[in-house]
C-alpha positions as CSV (number, residue, x, y, z in Angstrom):
1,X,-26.3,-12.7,10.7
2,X,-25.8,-16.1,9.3
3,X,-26.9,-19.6,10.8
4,X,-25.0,-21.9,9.3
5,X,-20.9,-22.5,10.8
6,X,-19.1,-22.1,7.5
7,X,-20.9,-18.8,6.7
8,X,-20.2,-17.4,10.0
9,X,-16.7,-18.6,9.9
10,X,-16.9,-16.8,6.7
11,X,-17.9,-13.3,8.5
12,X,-14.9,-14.1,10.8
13,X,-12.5,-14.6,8.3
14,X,-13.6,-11.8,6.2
15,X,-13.0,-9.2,8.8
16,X,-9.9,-10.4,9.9
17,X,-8.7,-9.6,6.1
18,X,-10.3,-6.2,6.3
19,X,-8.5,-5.3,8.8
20,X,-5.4,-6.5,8.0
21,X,-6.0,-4.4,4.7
22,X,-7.0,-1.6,6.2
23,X,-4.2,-1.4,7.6
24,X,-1.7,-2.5,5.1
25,X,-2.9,0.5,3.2
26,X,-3.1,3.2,5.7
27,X,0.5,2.1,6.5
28,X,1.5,2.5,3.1
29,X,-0.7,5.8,2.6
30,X,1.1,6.9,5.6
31,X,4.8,5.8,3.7
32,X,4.1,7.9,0.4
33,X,3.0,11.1,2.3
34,X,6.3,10.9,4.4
35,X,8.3,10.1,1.1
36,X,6.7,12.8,-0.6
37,X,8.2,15.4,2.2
38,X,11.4,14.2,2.1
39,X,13.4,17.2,0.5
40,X,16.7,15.8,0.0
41,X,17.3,13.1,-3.3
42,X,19.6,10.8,-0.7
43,X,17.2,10.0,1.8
44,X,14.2,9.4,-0.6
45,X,15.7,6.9,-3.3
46,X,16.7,5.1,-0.3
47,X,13.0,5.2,1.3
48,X,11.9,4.2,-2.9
49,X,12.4,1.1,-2.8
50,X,10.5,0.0,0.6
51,X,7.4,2.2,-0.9
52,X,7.5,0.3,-4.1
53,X,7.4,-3.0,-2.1
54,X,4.4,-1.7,-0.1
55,X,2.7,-0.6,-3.2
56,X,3.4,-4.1,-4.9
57,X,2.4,-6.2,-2.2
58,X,-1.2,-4.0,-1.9
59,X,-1.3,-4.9,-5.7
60,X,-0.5,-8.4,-5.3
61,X,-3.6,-8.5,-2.5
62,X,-5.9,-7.2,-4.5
63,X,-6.3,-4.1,-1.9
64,X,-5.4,-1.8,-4.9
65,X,-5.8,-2.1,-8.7
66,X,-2.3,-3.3,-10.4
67,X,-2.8,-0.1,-12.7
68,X,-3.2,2.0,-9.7
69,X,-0.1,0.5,-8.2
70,X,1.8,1.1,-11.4
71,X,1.1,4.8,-11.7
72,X,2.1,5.4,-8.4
73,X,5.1,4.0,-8.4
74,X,5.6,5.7,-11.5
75,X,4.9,9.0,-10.1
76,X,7.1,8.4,-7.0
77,X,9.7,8.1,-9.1
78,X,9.4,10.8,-11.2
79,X,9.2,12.8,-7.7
80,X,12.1,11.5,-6.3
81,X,14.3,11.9,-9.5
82,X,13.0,15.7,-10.1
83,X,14.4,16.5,-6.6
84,X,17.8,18.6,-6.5
């Protein structure tokens, strides 16, 4: 463990944003699984958008890679507009 005040303000801070992205990505984990079981082309292009946002904003943190972001979006969409 650290001695100095900034560093261990540093630990502090550090797990606070692991946390928080932790869970900002389980939550959006949790989002694509449940659009990915929606059966019906309605009810997921109107869940779409609110993934896409999660996506972006994990993206924008740097929790996720922007490529990695991008090709799930893109295969979200292709999901959603293959459904019947």
């Amino acid at each position: 463990m650290a001695n100095h005040k900034a560093t261990k303000k540093d630990v502090r801070q550090a797990a606070k944003r692991r946390e928080r992205n932790r869970y900002n990505g389980k939550t959006t984990r949790n989002a694509i699984r449940d659009l990915k079981a929606i059966s019906d082309k309605k009810g997921a292009l109107e869940k779409l958008p609110s993934v896409e946002s999660m996506i972006d904003k994990l993206a924008k943190r740097g929790v996720i890679h922007k490529n990695k972001a991008a090709n799930l979006k893109s295969k979200l969409a292709k999901k959603v507009t293959a459904l019947a």
